[in-house]
Structures are given as structure tokens and as C-alpha cells.
C-alpha positions as CSV (number, residue, x, y, z in Angstrom):
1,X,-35.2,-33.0,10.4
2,X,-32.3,-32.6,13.2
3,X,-28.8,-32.8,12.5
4,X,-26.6,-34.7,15.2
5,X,-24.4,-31.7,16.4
6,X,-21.1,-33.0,15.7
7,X,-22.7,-32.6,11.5
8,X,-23.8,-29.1,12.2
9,X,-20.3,-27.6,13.6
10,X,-18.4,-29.8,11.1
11,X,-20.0,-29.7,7.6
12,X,-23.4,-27.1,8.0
13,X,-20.7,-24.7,9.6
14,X,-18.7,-25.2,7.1
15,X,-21.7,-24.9,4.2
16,X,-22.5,-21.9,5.4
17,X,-19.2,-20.4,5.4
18,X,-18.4,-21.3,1.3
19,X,-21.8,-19.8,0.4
20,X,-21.8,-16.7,1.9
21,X,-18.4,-16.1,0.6
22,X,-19.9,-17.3,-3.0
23,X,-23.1,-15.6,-3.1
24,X,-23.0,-12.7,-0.4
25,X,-20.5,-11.0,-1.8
26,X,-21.4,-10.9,-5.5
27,X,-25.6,-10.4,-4.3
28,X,-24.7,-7.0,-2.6
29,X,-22.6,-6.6,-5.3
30,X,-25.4,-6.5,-7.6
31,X,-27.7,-4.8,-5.7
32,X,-25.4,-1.6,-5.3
33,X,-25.5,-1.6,-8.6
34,X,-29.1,-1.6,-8.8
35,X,-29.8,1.3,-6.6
36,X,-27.2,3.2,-8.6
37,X,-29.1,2.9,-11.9
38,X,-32.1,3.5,-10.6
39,X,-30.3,6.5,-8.9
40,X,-29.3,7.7,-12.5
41,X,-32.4,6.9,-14.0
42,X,-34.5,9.3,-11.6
43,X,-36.4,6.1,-10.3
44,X,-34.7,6.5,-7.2
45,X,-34.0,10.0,-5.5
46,X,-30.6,10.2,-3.9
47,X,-32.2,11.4,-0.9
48,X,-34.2,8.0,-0.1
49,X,-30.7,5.7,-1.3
50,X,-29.3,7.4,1.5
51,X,-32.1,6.6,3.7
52,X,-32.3,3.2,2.9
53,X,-28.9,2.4,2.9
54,X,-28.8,3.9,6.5
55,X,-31.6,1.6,7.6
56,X,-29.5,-1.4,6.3
């Protein structure tokens, strides 16, 4: 389906823009968090967080 421009710089731009405010944020958010416990947990060496996050 295609989207007459003036739509996609008006309210897809705009779309965009609220969600990754809403959900970008709070998803890396949670996945920090993630890596941490594994971290604590000794599922996850240090070593490789640092590698990964590196990579990222």
C-alpha cells in the first residue's frame, strides 16, 4: 500500500517520532537490565557484555 507523501511527512513522521520516544527508551531500558542480571547470575561473563555492547 503507498502513502501519498504529503501523509508520510505529516502524520507517519510524526508516528514514528511518539513511538520511539514511547517504546525505545523504556525497551533498552529493559534490556540493560537484562544483560546485568544475567551478568550477576554468571549467565553472562563480563567479558562478552562488553563485547556485545561494543558491537551495538
Amino acid at each position: 500500500m503507498r502513502f501519498a507523501p504529503e501523509h508520510v511527512s505529516t502524520v507517519l513522521a510524526d508516528n514514528i517520532t511518539d513511538a520511539q520516544t514511547v517504546l525505545l527508551a523504556p525497551s533498552r531500558a529493559i534490556q540493560h537490565g537484562n544483560r546485568l542480571f544475567h551478568i550477576e547470575s554468571h549467565i553472562m561473563t563480563a567479558e562478552r557484555r562488553l563485547t556485545e555492547r561494543a558491537a551495538a
